[in-house]
C-alpha positions, 0 to 999 in steps of 0.5 A, a space after each residue: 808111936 804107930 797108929 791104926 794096923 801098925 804093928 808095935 812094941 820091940 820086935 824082930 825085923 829083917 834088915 832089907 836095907 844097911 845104911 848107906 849114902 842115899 839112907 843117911 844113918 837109916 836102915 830099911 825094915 821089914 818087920 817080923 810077926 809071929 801072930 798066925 791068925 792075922 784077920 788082915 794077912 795077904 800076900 805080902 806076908 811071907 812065911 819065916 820058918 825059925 831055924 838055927 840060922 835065924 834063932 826066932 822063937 817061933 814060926 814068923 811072917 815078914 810083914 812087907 805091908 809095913 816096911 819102913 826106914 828107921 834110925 840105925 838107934 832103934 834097931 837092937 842086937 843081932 839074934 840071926 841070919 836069914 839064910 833059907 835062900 828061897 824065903 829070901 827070893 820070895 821076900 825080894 820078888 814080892 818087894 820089888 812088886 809091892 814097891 
């Protein structure tokens, strides 16, 4: 149950983090929006063109305001891959700030 700003529902999400050793049966997320009018965007919402890679819907924004560990159980199906290599060093740099 997500409370305040959380976002919610199913939703696609990068998986910045495979389960390993140190996260036990977790994964780390960064969820996926694709609401362009976000009263509370800012830095940390990083710009995700939809391509043939990925297979968004839709133009999306990285939330890594709300990144989070989650059980391996809640995560779906494989719908892409992120592969725009400059998205993934904006994402990577602007975590490592943030965190």
């Amino acid at each position: 149950m997500n409370t305040g700003s959380e976002i919610n529902g199913d939703r696609p999400s990068l998986i910045y983090k495979a389960s390993d050793s140190t996260l036990g049966e977790d994964v780390i997320v960064i969820p996926l929006t694709s609401a362009f009018l976000q009263k509370q965007s800012d830095k940390y919402d990083i710009f995700v063109p939809k391509d043939k890679a990925n297979n968004l819907f839709q133009n999306s924004y990285a939330r890594l305001r709300q990144i989070r560990s989650v059980s391996i159980k809640r995560v779906g199906k494989s719908i892409g891959t992120l592969a725009d290599e400059k998205v993934i060093q904006i994402i990577n740099e602007q975590a490592k700030k943030m965190l």
